[in-house]
Biopython code that builds the backbone (N, CA, C, O; Angstrom):
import numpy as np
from Bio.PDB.StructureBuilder import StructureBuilder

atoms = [
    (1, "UNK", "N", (17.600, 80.011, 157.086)),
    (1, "UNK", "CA", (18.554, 81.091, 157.032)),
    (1, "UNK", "C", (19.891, 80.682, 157.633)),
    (1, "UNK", "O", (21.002, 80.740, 157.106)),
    (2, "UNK", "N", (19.580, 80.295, 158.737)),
    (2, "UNK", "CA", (21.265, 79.685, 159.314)),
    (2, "UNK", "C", (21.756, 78.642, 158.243)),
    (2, "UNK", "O", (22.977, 78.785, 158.176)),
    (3, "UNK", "N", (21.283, 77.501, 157.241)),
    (3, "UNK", "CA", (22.618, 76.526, 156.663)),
    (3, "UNK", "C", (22.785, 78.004, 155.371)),
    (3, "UNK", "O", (23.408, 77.521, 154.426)),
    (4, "UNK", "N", (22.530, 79.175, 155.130)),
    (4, "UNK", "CA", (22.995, 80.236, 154.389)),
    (4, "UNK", "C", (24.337, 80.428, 154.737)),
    (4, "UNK", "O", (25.366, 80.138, 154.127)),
    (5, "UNK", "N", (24.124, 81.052, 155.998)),
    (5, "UNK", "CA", (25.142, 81.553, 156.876)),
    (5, "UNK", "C", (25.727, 80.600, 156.569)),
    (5, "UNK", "O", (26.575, 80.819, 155.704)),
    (6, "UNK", "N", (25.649, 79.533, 156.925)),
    (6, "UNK", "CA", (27.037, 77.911, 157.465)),
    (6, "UNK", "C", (27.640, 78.000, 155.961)),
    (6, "UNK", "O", (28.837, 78.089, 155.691)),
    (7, "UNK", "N", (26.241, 77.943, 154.763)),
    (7, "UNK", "CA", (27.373, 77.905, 153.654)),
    (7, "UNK", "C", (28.171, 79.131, 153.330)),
    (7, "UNK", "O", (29.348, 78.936, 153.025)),
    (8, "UNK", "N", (27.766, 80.250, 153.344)),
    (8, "UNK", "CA", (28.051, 81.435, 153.126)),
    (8, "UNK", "C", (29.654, 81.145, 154.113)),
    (8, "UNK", "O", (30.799, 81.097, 153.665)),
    (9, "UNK", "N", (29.311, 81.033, 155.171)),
    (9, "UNK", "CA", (30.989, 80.931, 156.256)),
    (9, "UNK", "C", (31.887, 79.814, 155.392)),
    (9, "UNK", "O", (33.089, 80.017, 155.226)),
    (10, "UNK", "N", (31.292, 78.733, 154.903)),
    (10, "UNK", "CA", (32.475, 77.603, 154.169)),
    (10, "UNK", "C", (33.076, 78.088, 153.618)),
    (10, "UNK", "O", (34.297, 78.025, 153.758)),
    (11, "UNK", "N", (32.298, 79.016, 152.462)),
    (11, "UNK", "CA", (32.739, 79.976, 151.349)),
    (11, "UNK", "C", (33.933, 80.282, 151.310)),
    (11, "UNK", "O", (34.989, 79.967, 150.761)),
    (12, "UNK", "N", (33.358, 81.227, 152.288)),
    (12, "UNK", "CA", (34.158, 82.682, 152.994)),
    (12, "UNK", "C", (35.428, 81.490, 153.641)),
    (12, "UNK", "O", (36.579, 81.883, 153.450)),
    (13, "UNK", "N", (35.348, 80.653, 154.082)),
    (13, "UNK", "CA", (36.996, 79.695, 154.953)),
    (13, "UNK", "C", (37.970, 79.427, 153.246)),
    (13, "UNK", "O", (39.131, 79.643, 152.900)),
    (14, "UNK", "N", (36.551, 78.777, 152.446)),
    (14, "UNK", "CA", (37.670, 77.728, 151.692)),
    (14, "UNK", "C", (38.455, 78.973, 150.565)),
    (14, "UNK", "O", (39.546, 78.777, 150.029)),
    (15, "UNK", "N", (37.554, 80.329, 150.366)),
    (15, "UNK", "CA", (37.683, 81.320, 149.615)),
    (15, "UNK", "C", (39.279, 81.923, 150.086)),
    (15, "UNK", "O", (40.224, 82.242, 149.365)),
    (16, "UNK", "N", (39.175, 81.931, 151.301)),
    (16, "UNK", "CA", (40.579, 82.428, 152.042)),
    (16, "UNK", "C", (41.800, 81.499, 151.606)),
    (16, "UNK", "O", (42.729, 81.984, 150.961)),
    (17, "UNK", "N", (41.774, 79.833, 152.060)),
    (17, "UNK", "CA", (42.432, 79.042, 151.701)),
    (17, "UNK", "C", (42.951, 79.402, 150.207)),
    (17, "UNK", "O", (44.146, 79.488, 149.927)),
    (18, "UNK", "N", (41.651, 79.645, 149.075)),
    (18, "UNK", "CA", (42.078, 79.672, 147.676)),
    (18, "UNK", "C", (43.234, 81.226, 147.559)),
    (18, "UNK", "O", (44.331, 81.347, 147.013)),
    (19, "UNK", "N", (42.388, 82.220, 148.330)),
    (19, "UNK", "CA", (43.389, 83.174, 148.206)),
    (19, "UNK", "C", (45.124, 83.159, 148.640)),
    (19, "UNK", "O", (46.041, 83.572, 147.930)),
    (20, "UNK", "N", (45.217, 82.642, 149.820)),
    (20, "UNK", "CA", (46.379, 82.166, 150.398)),
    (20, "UNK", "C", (47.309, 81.449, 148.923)),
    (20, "UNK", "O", (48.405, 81.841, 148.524)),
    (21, "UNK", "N", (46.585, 80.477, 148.414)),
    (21, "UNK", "CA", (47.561, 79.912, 147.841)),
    (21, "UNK", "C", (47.389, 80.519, 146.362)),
    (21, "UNK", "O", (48.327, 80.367, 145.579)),
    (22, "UNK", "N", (46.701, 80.924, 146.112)),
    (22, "UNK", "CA", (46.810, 81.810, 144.926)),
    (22, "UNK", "C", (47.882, 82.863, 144.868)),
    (22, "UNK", "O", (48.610, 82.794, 143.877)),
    (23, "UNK", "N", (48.241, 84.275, 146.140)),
    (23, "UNK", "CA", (49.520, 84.823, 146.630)),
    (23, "UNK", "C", (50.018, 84.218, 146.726)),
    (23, "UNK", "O", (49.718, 84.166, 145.533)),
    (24, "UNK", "N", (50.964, 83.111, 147.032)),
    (24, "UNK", "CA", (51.807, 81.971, 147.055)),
    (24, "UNK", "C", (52.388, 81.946, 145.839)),
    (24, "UNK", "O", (53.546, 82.292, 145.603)),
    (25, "UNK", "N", (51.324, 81.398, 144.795)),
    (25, "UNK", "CA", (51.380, 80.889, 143.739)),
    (25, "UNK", "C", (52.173, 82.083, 142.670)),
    (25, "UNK", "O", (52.948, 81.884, 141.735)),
    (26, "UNK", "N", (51.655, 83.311, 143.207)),
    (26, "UNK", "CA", (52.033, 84.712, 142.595)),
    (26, "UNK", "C", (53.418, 84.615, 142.574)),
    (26, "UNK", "O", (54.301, 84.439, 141.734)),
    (27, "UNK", "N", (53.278, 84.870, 144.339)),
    (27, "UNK", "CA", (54.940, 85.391, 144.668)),
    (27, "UNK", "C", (55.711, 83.940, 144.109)),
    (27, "UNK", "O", (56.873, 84.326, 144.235)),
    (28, "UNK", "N", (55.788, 83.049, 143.771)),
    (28, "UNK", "CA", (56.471, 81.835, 143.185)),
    (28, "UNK", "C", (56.805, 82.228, 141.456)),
    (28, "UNK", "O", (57.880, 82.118, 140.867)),
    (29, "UNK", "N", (55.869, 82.570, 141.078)),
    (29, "UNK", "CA", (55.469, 83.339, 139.535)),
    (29, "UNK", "C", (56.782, 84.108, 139.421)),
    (29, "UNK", "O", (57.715, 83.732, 138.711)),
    (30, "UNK", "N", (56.793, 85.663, 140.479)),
    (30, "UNK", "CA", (57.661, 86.752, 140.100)),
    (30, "UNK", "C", (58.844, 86.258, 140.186)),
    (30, "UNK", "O", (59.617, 86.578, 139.284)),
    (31, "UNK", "N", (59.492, 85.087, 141.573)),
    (31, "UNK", "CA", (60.584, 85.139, 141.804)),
    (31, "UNK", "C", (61.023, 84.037, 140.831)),
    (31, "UNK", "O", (62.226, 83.946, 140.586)),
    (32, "UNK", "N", (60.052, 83.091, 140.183)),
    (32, "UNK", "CA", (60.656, 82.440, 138.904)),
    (32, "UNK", "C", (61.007, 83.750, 137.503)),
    (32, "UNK", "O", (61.917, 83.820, 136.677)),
    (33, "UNK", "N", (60.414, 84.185, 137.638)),
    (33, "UNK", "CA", (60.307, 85.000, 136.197)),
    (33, "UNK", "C", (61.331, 86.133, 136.161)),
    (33, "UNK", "O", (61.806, 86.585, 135.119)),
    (34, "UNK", "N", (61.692, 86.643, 137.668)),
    (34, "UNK", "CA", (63.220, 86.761, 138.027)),
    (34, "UNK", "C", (64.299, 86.402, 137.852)),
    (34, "UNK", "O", (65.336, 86.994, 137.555)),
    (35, "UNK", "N", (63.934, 84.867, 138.141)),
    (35, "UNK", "CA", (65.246, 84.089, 137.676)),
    (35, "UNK", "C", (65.584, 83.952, 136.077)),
    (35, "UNK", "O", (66.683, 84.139, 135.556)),
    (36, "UNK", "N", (64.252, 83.545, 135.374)),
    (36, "UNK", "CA", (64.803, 83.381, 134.033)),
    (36, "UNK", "C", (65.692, 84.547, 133.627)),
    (36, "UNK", "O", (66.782, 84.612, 133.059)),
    (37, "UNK", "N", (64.738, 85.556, 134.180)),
    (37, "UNK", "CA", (65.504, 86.988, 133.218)),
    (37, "UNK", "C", (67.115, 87.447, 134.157)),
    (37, "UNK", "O", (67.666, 88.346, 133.523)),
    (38, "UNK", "N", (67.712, 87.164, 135.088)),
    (38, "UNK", "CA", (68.808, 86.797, 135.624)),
    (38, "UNK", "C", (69.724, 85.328, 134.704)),
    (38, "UNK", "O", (70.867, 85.553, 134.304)),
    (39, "UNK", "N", (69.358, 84.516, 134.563)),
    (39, "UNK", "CA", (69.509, 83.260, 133.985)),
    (39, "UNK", "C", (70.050, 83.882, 132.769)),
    (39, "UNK", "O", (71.251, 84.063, 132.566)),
    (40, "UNK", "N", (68.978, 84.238, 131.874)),
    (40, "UNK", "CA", (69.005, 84.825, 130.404)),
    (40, "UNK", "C", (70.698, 85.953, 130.384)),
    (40, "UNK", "O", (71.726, 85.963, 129.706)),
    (41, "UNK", "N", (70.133, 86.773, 131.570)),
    (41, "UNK", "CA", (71.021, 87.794, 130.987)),
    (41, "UNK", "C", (72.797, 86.906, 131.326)),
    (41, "UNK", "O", (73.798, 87.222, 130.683)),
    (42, "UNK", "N", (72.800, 85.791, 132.463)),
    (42, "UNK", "CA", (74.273, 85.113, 132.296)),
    (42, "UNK", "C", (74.369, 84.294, 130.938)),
    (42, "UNK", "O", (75.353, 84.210, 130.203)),
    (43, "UNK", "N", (73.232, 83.762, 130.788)),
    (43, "UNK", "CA", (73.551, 82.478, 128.882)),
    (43, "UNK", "C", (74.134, 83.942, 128.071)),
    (43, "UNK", "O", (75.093, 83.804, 127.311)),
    (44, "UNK", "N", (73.625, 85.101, 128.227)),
    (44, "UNK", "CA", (74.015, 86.011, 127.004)),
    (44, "UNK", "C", (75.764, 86.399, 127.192)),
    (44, "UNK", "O", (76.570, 86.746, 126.329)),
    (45, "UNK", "N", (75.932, 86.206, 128.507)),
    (45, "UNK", "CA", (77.370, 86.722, 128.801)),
    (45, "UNK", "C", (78.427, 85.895, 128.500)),
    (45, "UNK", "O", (79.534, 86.186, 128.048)),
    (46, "UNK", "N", (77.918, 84.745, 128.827)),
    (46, "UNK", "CA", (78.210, 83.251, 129.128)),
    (46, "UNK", "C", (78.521, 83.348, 126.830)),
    (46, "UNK", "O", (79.572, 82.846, 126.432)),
    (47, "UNK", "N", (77.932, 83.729, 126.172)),
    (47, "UNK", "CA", (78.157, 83.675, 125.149)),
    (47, "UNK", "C", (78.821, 84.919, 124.966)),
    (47, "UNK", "O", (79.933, 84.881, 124.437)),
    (48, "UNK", "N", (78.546, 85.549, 125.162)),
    (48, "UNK", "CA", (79.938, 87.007, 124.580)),
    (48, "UNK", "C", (81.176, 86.593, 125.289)),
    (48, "UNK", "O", (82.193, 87.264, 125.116)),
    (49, "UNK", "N", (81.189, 85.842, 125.856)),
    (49, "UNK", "CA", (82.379, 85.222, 126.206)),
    (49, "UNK", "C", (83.286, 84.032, 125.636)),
    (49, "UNK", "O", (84.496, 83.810, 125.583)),
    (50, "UNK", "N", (82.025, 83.322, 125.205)),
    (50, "UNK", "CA", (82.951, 82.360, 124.292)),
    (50, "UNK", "C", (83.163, 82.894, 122.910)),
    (50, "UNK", "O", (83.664, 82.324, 121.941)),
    (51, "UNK", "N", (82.734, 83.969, 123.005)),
    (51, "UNK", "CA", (82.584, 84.584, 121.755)),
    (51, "UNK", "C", (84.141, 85.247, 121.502)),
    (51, "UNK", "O", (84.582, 85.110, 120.361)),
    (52, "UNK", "N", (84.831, 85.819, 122.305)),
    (52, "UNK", "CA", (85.607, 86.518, 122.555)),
    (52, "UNK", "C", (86.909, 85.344, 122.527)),
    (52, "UNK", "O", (87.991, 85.454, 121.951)),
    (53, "UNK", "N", (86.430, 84.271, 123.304)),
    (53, "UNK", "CA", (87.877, 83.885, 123.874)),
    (53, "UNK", "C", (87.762, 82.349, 122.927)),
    (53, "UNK", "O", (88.881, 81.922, 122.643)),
    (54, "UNK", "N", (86.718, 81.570, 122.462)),
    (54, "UNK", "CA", (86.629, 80.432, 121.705)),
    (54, "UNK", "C", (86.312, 81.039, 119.755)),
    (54, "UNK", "O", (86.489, 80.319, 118.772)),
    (55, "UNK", "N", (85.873, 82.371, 119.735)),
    (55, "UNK", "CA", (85.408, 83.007, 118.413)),
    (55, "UNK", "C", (84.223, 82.455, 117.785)),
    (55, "UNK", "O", (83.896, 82.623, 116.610)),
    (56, "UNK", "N", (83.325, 81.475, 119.070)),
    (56, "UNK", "CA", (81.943, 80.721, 118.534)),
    (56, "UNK", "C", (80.958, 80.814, 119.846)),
    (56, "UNK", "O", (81.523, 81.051, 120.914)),
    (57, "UNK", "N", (79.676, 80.665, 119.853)),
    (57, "UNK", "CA", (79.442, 80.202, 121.113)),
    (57, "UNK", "C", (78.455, 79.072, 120.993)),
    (57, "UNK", "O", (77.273, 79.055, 121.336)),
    (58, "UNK", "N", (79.245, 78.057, 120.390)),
    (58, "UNK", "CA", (78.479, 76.705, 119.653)),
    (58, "UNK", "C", (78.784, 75.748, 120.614)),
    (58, "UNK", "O", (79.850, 75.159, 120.437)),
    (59, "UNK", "N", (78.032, 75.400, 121.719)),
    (59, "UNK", "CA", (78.447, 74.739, 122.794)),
    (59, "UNK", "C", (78.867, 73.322, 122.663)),
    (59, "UNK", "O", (79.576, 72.768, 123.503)),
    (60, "UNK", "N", (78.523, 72.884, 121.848)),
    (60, "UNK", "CA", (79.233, 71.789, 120.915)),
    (60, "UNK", "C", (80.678, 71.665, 120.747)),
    (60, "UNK", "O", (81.617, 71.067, 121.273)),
    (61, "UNK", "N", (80.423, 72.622, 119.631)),
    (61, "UNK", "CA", (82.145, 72.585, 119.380)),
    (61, "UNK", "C", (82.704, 73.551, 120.377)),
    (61, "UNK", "O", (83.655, 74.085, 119.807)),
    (62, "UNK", "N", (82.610, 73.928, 121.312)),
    (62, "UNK", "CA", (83.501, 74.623, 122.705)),
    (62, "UNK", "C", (83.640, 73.022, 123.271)),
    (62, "UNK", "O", (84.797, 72.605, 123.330)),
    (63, "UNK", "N", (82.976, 72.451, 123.528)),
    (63, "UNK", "CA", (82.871, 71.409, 123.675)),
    (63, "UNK", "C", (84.176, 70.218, 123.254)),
    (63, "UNK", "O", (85.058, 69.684, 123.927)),
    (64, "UNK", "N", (83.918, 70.165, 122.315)),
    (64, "UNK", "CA", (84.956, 69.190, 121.392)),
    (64, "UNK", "C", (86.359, 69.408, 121.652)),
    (64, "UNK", "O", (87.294, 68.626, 121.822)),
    (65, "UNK", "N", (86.220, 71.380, 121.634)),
    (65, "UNK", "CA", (87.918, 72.023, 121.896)),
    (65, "UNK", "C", (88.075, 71.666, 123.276)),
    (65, "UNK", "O", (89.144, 71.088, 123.473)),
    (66, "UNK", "N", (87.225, 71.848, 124.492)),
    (66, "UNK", "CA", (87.923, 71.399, 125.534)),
    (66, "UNK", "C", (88.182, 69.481, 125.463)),
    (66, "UNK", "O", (89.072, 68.894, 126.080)),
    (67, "UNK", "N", (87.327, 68.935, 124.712)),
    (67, "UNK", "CA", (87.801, 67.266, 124.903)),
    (67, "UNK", "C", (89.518, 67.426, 124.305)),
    (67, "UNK", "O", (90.570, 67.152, 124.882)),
    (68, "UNK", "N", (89.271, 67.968, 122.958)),
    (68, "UNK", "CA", (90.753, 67.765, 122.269)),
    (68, "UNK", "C", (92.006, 68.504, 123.202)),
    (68, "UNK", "O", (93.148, 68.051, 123.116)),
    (69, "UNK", "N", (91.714, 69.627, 124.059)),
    (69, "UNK", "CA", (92.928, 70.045, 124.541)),
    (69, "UNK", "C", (93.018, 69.090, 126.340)),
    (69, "UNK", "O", (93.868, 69.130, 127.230)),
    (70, "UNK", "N", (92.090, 68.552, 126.246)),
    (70, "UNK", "CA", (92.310, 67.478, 127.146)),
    (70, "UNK", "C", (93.011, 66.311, 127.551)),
    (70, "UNK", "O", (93.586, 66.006, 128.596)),
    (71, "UNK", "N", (92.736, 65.465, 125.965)),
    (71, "UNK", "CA", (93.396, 64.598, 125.275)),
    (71, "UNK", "C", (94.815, 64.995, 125.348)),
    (71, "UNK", "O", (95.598, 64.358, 126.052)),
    (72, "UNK", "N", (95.390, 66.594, 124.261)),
    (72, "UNK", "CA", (96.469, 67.126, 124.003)),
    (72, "UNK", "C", (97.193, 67.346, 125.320)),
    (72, "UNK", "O", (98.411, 67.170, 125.346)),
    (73, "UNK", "N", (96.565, 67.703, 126.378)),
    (73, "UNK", "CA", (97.442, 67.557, 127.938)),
    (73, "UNK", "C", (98.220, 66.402, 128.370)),
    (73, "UNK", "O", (99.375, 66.212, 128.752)),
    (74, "UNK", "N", (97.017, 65.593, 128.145)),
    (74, "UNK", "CA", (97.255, 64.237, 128.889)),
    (74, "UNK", "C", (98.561, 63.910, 128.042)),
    (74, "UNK", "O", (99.678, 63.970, 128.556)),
    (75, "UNK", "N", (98.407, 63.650, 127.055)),
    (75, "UNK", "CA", (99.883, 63.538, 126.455)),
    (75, "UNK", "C", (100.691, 63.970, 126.220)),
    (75, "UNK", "O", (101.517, 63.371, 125.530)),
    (76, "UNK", "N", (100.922, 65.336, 126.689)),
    (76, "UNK", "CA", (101.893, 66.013, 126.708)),
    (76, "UNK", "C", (102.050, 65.782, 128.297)),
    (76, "UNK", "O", (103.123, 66.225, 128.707)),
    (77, "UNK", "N", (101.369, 65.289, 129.132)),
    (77, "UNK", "CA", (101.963, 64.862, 130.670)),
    (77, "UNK", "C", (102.785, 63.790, 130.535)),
    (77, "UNK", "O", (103.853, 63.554, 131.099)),
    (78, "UNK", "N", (102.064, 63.050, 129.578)),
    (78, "UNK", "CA", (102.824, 61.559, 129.403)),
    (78, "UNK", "C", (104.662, 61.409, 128.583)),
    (78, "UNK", "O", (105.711, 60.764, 128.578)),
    (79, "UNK", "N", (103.836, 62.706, 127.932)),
    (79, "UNK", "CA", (105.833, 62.987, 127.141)),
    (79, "UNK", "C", (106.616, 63.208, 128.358)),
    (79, "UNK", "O", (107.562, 62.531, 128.760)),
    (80, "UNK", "N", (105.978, 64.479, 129.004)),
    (80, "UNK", "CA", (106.718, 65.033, 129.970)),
    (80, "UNK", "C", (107.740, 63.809, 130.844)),
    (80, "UNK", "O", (108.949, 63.679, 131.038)),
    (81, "UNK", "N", (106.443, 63.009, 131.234)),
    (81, "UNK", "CA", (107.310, 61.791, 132.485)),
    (81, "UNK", "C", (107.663, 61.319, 132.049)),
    (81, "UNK", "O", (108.384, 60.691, 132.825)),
    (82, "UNK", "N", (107.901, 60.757, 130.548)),
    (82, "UNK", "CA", (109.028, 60.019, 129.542)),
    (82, "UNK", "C", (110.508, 60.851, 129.968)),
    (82, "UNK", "O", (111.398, 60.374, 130.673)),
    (83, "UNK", "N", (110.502, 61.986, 129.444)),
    (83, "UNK", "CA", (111.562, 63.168, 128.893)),
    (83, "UNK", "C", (112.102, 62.526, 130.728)),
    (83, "UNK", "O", (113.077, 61.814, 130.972)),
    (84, "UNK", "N", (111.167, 63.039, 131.655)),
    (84, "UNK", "CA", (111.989, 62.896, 133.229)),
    (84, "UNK", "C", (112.472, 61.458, 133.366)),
    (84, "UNK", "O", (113.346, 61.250, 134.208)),
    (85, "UNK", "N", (112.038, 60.502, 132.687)),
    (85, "UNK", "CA", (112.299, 59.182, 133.356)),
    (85, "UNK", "C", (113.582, 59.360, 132.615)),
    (85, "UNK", "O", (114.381, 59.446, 133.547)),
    (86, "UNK", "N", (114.258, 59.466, 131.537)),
    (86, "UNK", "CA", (115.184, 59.684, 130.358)),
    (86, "UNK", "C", (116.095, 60.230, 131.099)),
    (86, "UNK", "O", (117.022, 59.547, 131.536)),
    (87, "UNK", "N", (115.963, 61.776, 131.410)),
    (87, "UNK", "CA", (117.192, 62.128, 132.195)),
    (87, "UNK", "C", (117.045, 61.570, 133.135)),
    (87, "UNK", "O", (118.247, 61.395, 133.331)),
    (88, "UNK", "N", (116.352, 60.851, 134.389)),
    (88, "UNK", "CA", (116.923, 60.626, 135.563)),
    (88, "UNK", "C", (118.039, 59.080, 135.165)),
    (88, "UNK", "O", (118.927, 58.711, 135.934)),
    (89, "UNK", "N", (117.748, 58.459, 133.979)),
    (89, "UNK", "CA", (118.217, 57.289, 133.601)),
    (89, "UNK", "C", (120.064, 57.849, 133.025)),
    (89, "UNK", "O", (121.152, 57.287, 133.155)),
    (90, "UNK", "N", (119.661, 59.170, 132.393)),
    (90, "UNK", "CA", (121.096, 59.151, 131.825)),
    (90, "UNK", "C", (122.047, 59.887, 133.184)),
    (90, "UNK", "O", (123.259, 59.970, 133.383)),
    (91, "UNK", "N", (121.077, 60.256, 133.808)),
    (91, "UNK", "CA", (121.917, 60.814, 135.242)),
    (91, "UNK", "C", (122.484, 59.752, 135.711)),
    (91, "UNK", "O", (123.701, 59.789, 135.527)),
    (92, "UNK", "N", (121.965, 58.420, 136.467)),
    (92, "UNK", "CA", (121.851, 57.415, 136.718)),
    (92, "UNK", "C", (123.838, 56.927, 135.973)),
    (92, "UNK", "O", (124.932, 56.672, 136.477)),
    (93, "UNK", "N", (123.150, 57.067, 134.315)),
    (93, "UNK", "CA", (124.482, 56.300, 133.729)),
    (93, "UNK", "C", (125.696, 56.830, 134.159)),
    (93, "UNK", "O", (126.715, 56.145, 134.252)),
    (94, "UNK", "N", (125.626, 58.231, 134.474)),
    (94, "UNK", "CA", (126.757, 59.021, 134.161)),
    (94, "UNK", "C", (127.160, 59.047, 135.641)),
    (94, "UNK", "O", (128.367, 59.047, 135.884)),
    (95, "UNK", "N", (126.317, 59.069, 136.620)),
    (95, "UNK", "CA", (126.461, 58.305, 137.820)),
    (95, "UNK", "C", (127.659, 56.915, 138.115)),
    (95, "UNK", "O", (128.492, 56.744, 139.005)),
    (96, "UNK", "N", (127.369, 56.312, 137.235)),
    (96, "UNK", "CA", (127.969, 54.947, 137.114)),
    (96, "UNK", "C", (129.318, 55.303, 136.862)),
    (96, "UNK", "O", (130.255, 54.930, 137.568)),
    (97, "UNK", "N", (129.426, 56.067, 135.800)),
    (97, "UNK", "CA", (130.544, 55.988, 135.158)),
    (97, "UNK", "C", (131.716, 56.897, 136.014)),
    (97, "UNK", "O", (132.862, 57.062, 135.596)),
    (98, "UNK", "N", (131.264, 57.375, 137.117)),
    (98, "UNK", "CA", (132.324, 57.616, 138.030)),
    (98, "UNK", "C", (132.761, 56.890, 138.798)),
    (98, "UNK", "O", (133.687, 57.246, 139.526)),
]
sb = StructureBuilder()
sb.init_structure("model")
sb.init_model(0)
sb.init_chain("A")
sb.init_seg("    ")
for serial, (resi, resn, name, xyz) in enumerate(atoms, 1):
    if name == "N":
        sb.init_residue(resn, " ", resi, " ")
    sb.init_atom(name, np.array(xyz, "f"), 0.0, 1.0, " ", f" {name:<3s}", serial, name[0])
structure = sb.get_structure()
């Protein structure tokens, strides 16, 4: 009757252990399944937004438009410090010529 008991008590220890991490395992469950549906509802906004302001929400081509107006900066920085180097040069001349 007592190795009953002894097993009956293992049980009853390792049964607790399983429960412990089983609640664990739960509360890990809800606060993921939280997140997706938090997650979800920003991808949906996150698209009525490009929807609004790109007229797609093809993350691709949102994509492509920010490489190309990237590109289109950079060289329009590069005109820019042309155009300044230009006048500070004709300042420069007209400088001289006094």
């Amino acid at each position: 009757m007592t190795s009953l008991t002894r097993l009956e008590s293992d049980s009853l220890r390792r049964l607790e252990e399983m429960r412990k991490t089983f609640d664990k395992l739960r509360a890990e469950r809800i606060r993921a399944e939280g997140e997706v549906e938090r997650l979800s509802a920003e991808l949906e906004e996150a698209r009525k937004v490009a929807l609004d302001e790109f007229g797609m929400d093809d993350e691709a081509a949102i994509q492509q438009l920010i490489e190309t107006a990237l590109t289109q900066n950079a060289k329009l920085v590069e005109e820019f410090g042309d155009a300044l180097r230009d006048i500070e040069t004709r300042l420069r001349q007209l400088g001289d010529e006094r």
